[in-house]
N, C-alpha and C positions, 0 to 999 in steps of 0.2 A: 419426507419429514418424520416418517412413523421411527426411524433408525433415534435420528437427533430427540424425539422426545422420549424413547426408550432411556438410552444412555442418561440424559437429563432426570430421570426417576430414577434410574440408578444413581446417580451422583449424587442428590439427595437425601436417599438411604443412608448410602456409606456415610454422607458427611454426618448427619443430625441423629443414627443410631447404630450404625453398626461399624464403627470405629471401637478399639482395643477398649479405650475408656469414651465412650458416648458423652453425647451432650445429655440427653434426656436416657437412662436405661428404662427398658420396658420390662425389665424383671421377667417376670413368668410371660409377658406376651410378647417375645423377644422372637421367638420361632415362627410367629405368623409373619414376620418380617423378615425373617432370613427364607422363607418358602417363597414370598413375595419376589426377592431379589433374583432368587433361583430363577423363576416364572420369567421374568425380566430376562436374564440372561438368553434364558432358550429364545426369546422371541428375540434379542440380537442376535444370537450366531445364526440363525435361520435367516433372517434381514441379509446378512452379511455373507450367506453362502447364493442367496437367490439371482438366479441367472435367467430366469423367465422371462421370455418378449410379452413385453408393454404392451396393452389396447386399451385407449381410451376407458371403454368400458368393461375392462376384464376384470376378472374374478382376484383376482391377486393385485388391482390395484385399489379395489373398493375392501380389500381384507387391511390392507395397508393404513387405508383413511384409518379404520375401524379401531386398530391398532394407536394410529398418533391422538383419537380424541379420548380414548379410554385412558392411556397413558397421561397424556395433559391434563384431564379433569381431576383425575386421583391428586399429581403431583399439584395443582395448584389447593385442591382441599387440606392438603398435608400443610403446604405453607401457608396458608388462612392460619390454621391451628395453634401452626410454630409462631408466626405474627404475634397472636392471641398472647402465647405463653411470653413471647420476648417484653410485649409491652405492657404485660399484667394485667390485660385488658379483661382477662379472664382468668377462673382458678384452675391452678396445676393439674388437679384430679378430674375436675369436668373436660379441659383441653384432652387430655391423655384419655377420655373414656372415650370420646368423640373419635379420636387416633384410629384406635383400636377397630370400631366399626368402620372406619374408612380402609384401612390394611385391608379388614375382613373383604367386604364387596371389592377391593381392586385384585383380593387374589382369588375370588369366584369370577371375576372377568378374564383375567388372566390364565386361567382353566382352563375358562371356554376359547378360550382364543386359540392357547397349544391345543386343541382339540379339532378346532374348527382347518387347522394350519394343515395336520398330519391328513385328517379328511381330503382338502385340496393337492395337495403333494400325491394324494394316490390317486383321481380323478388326472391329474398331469399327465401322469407317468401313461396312462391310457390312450391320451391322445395326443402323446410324444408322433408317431406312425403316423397319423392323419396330418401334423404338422408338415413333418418332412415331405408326405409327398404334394404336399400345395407349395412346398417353397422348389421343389425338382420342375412342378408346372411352371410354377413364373422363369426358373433359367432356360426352361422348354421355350418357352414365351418370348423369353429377351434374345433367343440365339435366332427362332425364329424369325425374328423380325427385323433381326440384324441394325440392332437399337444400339449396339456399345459404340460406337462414332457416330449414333446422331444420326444416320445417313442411311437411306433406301436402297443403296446399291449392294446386289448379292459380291461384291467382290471386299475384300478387307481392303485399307486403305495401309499401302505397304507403307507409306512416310508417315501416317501416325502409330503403325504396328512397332516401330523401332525408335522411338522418342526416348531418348538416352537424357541424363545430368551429370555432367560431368562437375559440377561442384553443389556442394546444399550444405547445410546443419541441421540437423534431426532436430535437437532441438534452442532454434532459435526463440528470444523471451520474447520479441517484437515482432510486427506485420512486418518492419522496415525491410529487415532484409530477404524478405518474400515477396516483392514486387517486383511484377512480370509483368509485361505487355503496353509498359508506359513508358519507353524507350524517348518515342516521338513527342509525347507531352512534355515529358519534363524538359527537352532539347527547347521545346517552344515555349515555356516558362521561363529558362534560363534567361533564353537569348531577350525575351521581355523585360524581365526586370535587372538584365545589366547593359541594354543597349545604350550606347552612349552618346546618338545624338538625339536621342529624347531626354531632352532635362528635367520637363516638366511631371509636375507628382501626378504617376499611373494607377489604375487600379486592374490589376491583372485577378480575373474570376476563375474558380473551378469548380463546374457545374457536376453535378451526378447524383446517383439515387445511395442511400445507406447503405450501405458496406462495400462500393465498388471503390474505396480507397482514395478517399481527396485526402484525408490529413494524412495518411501515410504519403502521398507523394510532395504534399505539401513542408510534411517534416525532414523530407531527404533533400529537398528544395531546400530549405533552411538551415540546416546542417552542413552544407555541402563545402568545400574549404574555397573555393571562389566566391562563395557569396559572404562568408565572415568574414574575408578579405576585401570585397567591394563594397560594403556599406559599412558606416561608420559606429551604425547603432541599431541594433535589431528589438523586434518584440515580439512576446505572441500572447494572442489572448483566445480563450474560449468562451463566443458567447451562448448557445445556448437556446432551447425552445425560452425557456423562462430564463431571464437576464435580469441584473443587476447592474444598472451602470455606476454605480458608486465603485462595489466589486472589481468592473471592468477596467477600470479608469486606473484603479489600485494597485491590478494586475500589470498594465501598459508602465504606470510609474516607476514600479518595483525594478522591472527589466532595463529599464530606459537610465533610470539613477545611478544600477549598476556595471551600465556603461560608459556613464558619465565620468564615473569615477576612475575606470578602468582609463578613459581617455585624459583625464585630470589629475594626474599621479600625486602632483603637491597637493591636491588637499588633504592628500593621507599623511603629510609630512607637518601639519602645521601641527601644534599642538590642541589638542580639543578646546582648550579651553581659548586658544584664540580664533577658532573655528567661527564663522560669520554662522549667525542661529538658523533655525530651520525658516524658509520663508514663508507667510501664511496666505500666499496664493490659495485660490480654489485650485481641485485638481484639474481640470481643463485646460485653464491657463497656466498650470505650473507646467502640465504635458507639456502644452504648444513653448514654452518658452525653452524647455530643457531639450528641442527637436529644430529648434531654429537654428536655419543653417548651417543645419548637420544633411548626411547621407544617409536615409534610414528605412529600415525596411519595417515594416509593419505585417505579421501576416495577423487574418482575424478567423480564425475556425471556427464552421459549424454557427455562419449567423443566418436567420431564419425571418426575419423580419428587416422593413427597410426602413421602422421605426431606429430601430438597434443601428444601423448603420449613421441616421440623423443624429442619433446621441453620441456617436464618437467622430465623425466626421473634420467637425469643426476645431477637434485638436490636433489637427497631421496640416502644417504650414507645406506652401510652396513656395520655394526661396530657390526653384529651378538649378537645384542639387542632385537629381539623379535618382531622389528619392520613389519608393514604390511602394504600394499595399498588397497585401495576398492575399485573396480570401476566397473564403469555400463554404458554399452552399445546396443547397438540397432542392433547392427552389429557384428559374431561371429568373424569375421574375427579380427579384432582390440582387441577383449577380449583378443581371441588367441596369437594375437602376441606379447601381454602386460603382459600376464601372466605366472605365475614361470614354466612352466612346468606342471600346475594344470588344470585339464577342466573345463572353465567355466562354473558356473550354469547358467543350463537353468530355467527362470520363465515359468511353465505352463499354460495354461487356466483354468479356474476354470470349476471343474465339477458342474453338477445340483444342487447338494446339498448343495455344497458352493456358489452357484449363488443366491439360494432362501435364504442363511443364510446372505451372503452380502445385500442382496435386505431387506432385514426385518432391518437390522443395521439401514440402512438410512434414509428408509419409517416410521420406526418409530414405528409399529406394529410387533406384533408378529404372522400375519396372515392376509390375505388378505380382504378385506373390503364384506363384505354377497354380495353374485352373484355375486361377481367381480375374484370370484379365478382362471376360467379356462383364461379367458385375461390374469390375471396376471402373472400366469408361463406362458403362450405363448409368452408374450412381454418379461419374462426374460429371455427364452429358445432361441429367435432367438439375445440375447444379446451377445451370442455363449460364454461366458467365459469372456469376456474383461470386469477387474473390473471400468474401467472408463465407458465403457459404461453402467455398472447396475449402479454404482452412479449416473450417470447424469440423467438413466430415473428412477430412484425409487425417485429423485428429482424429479422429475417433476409429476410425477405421485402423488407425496403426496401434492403439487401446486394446483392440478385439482378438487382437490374433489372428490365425492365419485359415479359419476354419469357415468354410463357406455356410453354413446354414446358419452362422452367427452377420455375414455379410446379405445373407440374403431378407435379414430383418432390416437393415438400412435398407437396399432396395427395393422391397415392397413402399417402406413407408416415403420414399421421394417421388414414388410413383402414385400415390397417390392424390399429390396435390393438382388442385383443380387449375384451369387455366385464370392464372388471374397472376400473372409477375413475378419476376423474381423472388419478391419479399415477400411471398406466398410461402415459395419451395427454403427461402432462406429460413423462415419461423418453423416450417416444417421438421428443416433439419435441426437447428436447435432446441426442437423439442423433445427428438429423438434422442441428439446427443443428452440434454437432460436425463432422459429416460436411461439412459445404457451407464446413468453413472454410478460408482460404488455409492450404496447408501450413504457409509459416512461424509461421501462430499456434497451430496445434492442443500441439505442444510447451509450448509457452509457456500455454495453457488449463490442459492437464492437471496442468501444474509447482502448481497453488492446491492441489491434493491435498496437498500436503506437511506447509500451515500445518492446526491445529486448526480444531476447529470455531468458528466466530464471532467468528476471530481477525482482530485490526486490522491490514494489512499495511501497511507503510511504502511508502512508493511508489519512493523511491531506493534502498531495503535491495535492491526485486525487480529491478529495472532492473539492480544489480550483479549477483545471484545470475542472472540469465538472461546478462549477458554470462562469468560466467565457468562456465556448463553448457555455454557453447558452441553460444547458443541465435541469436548472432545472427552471423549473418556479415557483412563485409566489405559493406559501399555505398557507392559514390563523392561525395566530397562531404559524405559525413554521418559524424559520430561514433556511439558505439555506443549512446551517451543517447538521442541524438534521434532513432535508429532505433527504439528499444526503448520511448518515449513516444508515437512514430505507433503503434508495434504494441497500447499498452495501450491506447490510446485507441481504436483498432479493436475491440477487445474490449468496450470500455464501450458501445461505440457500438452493438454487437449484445445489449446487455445483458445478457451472459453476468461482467459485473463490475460491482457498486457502488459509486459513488465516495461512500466518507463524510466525507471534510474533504480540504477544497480552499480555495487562499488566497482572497485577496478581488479575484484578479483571474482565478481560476478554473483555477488552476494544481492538480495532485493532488497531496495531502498522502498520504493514508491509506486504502485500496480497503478491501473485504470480497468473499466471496462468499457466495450464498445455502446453504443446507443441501444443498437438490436437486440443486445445481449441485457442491458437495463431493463427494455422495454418488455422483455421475454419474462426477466426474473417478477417484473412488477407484476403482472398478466398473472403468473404461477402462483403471487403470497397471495393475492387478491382471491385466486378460484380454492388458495387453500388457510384463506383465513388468516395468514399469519401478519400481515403490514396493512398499516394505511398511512399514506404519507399526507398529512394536511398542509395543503397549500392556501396560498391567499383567500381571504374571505370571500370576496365578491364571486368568487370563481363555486364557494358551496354553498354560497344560495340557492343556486339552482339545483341543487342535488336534494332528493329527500332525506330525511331523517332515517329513514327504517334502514337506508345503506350503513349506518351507523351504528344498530341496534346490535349487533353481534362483536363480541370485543375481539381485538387482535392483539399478537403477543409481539408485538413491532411496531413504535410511532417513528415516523420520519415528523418532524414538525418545522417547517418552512417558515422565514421572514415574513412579518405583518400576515400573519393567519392565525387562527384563536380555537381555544375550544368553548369560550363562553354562550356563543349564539347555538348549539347541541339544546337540544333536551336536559333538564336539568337528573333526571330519572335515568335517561342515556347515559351522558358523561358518567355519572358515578360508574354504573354497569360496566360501562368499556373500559377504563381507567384504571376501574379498581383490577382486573385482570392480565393489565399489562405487563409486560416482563422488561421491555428497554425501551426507552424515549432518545431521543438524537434528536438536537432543535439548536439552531442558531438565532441570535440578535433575540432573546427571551428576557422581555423587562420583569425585573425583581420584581414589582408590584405583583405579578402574576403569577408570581411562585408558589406565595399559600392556597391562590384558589386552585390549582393547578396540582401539585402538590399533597396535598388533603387528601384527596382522592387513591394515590396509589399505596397501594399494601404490598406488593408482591413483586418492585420494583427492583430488577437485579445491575443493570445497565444506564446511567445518565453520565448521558456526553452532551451537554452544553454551552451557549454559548450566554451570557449574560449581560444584559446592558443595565449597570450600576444608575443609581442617579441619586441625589441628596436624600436621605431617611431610610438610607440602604442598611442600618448597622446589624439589623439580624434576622436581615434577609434568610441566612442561611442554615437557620437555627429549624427550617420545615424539614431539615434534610433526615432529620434526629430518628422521626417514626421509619425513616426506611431502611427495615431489619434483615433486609433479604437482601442489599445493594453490593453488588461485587465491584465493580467496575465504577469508579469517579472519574468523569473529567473535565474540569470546570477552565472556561477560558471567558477573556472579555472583549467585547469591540472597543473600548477606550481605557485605556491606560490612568485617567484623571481623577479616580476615585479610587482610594486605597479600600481593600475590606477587608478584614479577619478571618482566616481560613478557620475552618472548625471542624476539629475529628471528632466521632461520637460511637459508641461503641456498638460498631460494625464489624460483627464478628465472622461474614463473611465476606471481608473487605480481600479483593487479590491485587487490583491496579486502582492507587491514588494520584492522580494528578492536577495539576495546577500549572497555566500555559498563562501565565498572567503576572506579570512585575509588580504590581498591585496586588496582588496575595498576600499578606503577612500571616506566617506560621511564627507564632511564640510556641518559648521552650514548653510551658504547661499542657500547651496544645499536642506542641511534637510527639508527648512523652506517650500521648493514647496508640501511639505506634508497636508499643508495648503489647497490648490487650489485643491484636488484631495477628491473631496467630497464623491465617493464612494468608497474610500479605505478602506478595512479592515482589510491587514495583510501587517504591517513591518519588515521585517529581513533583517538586515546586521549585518554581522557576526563580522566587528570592531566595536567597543565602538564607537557611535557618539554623537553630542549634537543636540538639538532641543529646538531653542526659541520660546517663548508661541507669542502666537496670539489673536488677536480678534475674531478668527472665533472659534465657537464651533464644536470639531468632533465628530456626533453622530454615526457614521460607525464603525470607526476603532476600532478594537475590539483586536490585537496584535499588540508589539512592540519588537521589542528585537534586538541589545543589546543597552542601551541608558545608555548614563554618567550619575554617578551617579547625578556629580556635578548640572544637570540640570533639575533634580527630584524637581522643585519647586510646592507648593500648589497653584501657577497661573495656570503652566500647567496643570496640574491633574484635575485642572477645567474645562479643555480645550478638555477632554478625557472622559467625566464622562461613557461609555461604555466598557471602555477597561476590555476584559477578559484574556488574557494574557499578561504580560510582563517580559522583561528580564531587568537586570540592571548590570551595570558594572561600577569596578572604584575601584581604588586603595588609599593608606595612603596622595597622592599630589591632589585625587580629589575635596576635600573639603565637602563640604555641611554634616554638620553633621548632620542635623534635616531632610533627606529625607525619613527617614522611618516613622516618623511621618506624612511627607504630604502625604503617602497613605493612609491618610482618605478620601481622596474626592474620592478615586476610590472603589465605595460603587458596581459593578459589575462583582471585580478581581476575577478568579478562582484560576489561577496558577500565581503563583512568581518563577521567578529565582533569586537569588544573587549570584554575583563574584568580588573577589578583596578583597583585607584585611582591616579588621576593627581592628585593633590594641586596641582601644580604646572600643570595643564591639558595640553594638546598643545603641544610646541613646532613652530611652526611657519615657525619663518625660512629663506627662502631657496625654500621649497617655491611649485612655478609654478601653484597653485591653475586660474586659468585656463584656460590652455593644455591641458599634456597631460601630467598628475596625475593618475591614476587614472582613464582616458579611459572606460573600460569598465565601471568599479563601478555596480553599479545599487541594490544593497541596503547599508546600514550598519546594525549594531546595536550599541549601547553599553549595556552592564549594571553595574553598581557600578561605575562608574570616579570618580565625583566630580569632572566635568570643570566648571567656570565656565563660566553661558549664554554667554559674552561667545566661546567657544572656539565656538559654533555660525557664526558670523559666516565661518569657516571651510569649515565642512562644505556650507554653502550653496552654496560655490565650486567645489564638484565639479562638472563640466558634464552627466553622463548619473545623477545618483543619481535614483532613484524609491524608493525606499521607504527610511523613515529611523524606526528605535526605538528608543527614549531609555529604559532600565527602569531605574531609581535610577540615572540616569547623572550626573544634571545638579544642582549644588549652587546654595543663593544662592533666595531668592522672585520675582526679578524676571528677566524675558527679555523683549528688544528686537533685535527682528531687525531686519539691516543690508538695505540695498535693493542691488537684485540680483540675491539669493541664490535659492537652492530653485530653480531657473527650469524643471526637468523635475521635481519630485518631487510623487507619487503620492497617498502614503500617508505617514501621520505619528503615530505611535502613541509615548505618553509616559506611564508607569507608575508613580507611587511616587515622587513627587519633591514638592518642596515650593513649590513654585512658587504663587504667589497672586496675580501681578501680569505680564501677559500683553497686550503692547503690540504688534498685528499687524493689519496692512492686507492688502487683497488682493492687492496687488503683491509682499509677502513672503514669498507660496505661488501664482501664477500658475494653475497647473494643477492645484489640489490637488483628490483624487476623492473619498479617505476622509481622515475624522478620528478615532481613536481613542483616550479617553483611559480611563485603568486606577486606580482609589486615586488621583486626583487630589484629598484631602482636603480640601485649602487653597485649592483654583480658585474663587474664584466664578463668574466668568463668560468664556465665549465669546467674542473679540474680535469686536465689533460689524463688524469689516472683512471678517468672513468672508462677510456678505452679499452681497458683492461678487464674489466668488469662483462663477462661472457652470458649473466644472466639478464641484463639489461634491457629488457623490452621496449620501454616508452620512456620519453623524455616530454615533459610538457611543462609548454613555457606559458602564462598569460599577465598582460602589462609589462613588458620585461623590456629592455635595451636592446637592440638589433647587435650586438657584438655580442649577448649572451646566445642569440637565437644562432648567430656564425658558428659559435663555439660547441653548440649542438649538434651543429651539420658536420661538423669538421670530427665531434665525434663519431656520428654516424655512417660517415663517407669511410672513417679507417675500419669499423666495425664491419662492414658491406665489404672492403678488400681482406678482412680476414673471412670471408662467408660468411658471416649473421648477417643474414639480410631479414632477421625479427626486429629488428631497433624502428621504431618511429618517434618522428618526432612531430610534436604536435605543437601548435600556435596560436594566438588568438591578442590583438590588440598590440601588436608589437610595432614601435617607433623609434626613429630616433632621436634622442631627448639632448637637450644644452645644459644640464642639472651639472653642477659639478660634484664630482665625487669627494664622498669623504678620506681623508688620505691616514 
């Protein structure tokens, strides 16, 4: 953490005084701050150059601490100050004398520090020689004893000496496709949950210890195209040490709804408004009803209790359909008691030779690097079988390079661990691989402590939240995105993060991390001060007070837990030094007391539960001067509030995840004053009048009236790379699609709301240089005439184009020309039956996607033609469009592309008549 709060004082500086034109100038005491920054800097590049093995209690990792609290206390005195001065709480000239002596002792600390540094670095360099030859004794040691297979015998074992791979991906984002040694399990899973003369509802278990891989084989289970073809209706849920069965129930609905629907085509065909209402079942019984006498699989991951099992039990009907449950646990006892009568599988350990077959998947090679072989299997052999632990250190390992005294610090430290389990030697090694990582990512590692367990991280929600903790500094050249996407993806890469949905051109949607890997991060903020995550009440009673007494710059804040039963002397203390809170299901009533308290808040992501006398609730938000990051969402939809902007002038990401938001225009207009804004989201239609001031930041908007889409504004934005737009037949403005000419640096567009009348589009230079840079469009209910596509074709860089109930009319003929770079072409919910296209009308196209295409029958025969065409995927669709697929694919395969797949999901055949 000493990197992350270096950088974090650095960004501070620059922001509040040594910018061209500063907020506050310090006139003549300007130089004690630019000497400060200097001091700053040295103690990054030295950070950032340091390649010294870690010991618990070495000399360079207690300089480190020494470094992150000096760093922290300075920067948090400076923002006390700035606080003061923002809310006038105090005068200009006392704030600013105060300043002054704070600079002064942070850069007599920072003296001694590059002092203390260059001292250590030459004590190093002395006992560089004494290092090396204790790491020649331990490979003296390990050859000795003829430890690299694990095994006693003086002779090599020639059939593990020669363990070839003849297929891997270096870098895979998922375990999925690193699973080895589970050949026979998942045969015996299969054959369970599609045996067909067991009718009645099974419950098939999979027993094993943390990280030997139950949800990964459970989600290849799931996945698998026999089994979305054998059951009717799938779900999965994660329950969790700590559950929620409201959550749970939520989760099982969501998936369950949306296969209902998939298998219930007309109900997307009625018109909403003759749509039977939502029924006001409890969720129990809406479950059990929306599963009756259906085929359904249920898997339940990661549940820990057989309490948790009573509490969903009673929604999964036996109607002696075939139906089955999955589920996987940590603890046999719960399998047991959840299961039909059947003995849970147990996950084994991997033997040696699935260890070194695992190990080569990930490393990347099919063989261990020259002189490095007998380390190698010694470090995979004491991995003892646990496939998380060969993932993370065959990551890490392929990290290091190729240099044995850099491997022979992983080997020392796996030898170390004492006898006591697997998840002894697995914490062992995750704490190593922590230790070996570039400074700038260990911050950014530990920051996953925050979210829940098993929770889906958004990939651009974390990319914001680490730029505004102050996690990423300044690089020339790059933006703060595309530094903070090399940094996640350095992390995926060491397999220390999961990537679970990613687009179709392998972009990150959605990460997770493993449990061990949560439990590791929690362990590390906890010994280094930085998180406390408060959980339910009854659970800190028993904990004293004094574990509290020291504040952290991280609140995780959990459902039904409080901070009111603390020390009233405490709370202030810890509160007031926080830097980001994260709380779901948080009642307004407890905002102000809550609230009050912080000064120095840069981070609130919450969740809010509204209730009558809510009207300004959110008027506590006003004192927090320091807030970069907003993101306000609700559990219930039923209570409208007043979004309110205040002048938060280090505002970077505003958002709003709630249909109950209203942003009025007066409101919008403080968008103006927030000069380092660059992402807006609220989730209602709002308007925003144009300004005088130019915004060279903001780079997202979504969702904004159509009506207010003027070529003044768009002047006023000339940066913007995403935006959303909304507005219906009473919004007016017909020529807003035309004033996206000034936004000459759009990627993505969204459009919503009906255009009756289609796009006008005269005068617009289609060709040339319209929207030079849009790569992605998507259109949702607009109701635009195919004939308005003839258009969109003429965008010169679009690659991916999604039509979801956009497009009116059965017939679409594409004009030639068009599409000439796009990608990807996904079309949902439209009524289209008559589909006139060669392969000159998609040149390049990779993927086809089509969704509730009820009325399609068929595939233009021109797509055969089409050489780039990777994937075709059909889901809810006609079996005559799924023919038409094959039949493409089958002539694609006799010209040699055997790349084309085609992929399927919920396909029947239907009695609907077409529209003609």
């Amino acid at each position: 953490m000493a990197y992350a709060a270096v950088t974090s004082l650095m960004g501070t500086l620059h922001l509040h005084f040594l910018q061209s034109q500063p907020r506050f100038p310090l006139q003549h005491k300007q130089e004690i701050v630019n000497s400060l920054h200097e001091n700053l800097g040295f103690l990054q590049e030295i950070l950032e150059k340091s390649e010294i093995a870690y010991d618990d209690a070495g000399a360079m990792k207690d300089l480190e601490a020494e470094i992150r609290d000096v760093t922290f206390k300075a920067e948090e005195m400076i923002e006390m100050e700035l606080s003061s001065i923002y809310l006038q709480s105090s005068s200009l000239e006392a704030c600013l004398l105060r300043l002054h002596g704070i600079f002064n002792q942070a850069l007599k600390q920072t003296d001694y520090l590059k002092t203390k540094i260059i001292r250590e670095k030459q004590l190093a360099k002395g006992s560089s020689q004494a290092e090396r030859i204790a790491d020649v004794s331990l490979l003296g040691w390990i050859r000795q004893r003829r430890l690299h297979l694990g095994s006693t015998s003086s002779q090599p074992d020639l059939e593990l000496e020669n363990i070839k791979m003849s297929k891997f991906s270096k870098n895979t984002s998922t375990f999925d496709s690193r699973m080895v040694g589970c050949e026979e399990e998942f045969k015996t899973i299969m054959d369970q949950l599609t045996r067909q003369s067991v009718k009645q509802l099974q419950v098939v278990s999979i027993v094993g210890m943390g990280g030997i891989g139950k949800t990964t084989l459970a989600r290849k289970v799931y996945e698998d195209p026999s089994i979305t073809s054998h059951f009717y209706m799938r779900a999965w849920v994660t329950v969790s040490q700590v559950y929620n069965v409201e959550q749970m129930l939520r989760c099982l609905l969501d998936c369950v709804i949306a296969a209902s629907r998939d298998e219930h085509p007309q109900q997307s065909k009625v018109p909403k408004e003759q749509r039977n209402p939502k029924e006001k079942l409890p969720p129990p019984e809406r479950l059990r009803k929306l599963l009756k006498e259906q085929r359904y699989l249920i898997v339940i991951d990661d549940i820990w209790s057989t309490s948790a099992w009573d509490s969903l039990q009673r929604c999964f009907p036996d109607d002696n359909t075939g139906s089955r449950i999955l589920l996987t646990s940590r603890l046999k006892k719960v399998a047991e008691y959840a299961s039909s009568g059947n003995s849970p599988l147990n996950m084994c350990l991997l033997d040696m030779v699935q260890s070194l077959n695992l190990y080569c998947k990930v490393f990347g090679k099919t063989e261990f690097p020259f002189g490095l072989e007998q380390i190698g299997r010694y470090i995979v052999n004491k991995c003892e079988g646990l496939p998380l632990a060969i993932i993370v250190v065959a990551s890490l390992l392929s990290k290091m390079g190729e240099k044995e005294e850099k491997w022979m610090i992983v080997a020392k430290n796996v030898s170390r661990s004492v006898i006591g389990g697997s998840n002894d030697v697995c914490l062992r090694i995750l704490s190593l691989s922590y230790n070996q990582l570039p400074h700038h990512l260990k911050a950014c590692f530990l920051y996953f402590g925050i979210f829940p367990e098993d929770y889906e991280i958004r990939v651009k929600n974390l990319v914001r939240l680490w730029a505004a903790e102050g996690f990423l500094g300044a690089v020339k050249h790059q933006n703060t995105e595309e530094v903070a996407m090399e940094w996640l993806q350095d992390l995926v890469d060491r397999s220390l993060v999961i990537v679970s949905k990613q687009s179709y051109y392998g972009e990150m949607k959605t990460i997770r991390i493993h449990d061990l890997l949560r439990d590791f991060c929690l362990t590390e903020t906890r010994r280094e001060n930085l998180l406390n995550v408060i959980e339910k009440l009854p659970f800190y009673k028993t904990i004293s007070q004094h574990l509290f007494s020291e504040p952290c710059r991280w609140i995780s804040y959990r459902p039904g837990s409080s901070f009111l039963w603390l020390d009233n002397q405490i709370r202030s203390n810890w509160l007031n030094k926080s830097h980001s809170i994260h709380s779901s299901a948080l009642h307004f009533r407890d905002m102000k007391h809550l609230f009050s308290h912080f000064k120095l808040l840069r981070v609130l992501d919450i969740e809010i539960v509204f209730g009558e006398g809510h009207g300004n609730a959110l008027n506590v938000l006003a004192n927090l001067v320091h807030l970069r990051y907003l993101a306000l969402s609700t559990s219930e939809d039923a209570f409208s509030f007043d979004v309110k902007l205040f002048e938060h002038w280090n505002m970077q990401s505003f958002i709003v995840r709630s249909c109950a938001g209203i942003l009025d225009c007066s409101q919008a207009s403080q968008i103006w004053k927030m000069s380092l804004l660059r992402n807006f989201y609220v989730q209602a239609c709002f308007s925003l009048e144009t300004s005088e001031v130019i915004h060279r930041n903001l780079q997202t908007i979504f969702w904004l009236d159509r009506k207010c889409c003027t070529n003044d504004l768009f002047k006023r934005i000339p940066n913007l790379k995403k935006l959303g737009i909304r507005g219906g037949v009473s919004s007016g403005n017909p020529d807003y699609f035309y004033n996206l000419f000034q936004l000459g640096q759009l990627e993505k567009l969204s459009i919503r709301g009906w255009h009756p009348k289609g796009i006008l589009c005269n005068g617009i230079p289609w060709e040339t240089n319209f929207l030079p840079t849009l790569k992605k469009l998507i259109f949702k209910e607009t109701g635009l005439p195919w004939c308005d596509m003839r258009f969109i074709g003429m965008l010169p860089n679009l690659e991916v184009l999604k039509l979801i109930n956009a497009c009116e009319g059965p017939k679409w003929e594409p004009s030639e020309g068009g599409f000439r770079r796009l990608k990807m072409l996904v079309i949902e919910e439209v009524f289209l039956n008559c589909w006139n296209a060669v392969s000159d009308h998609f040149p390049v196209l990779e993927c086809l996607e089509l969704r509730k295409c009820y009325w399609l029958q068929e595939i233009p025969s021109g797509f055969v033609d089409i050489t780039t065409l990777a994937l075709i995927q059909l889901k809810s669709c006609e079996d005559c469009l799924l023919a038409s697929a094959k039949r493409i694919q089958d002539e694609q395969h006799s010209y040699g592309n055997h790349a084309l797949l085609v992929s399927f999901e919920n396909i029947e055949t239907r009695a609907y008549n077409v529209i003609q």
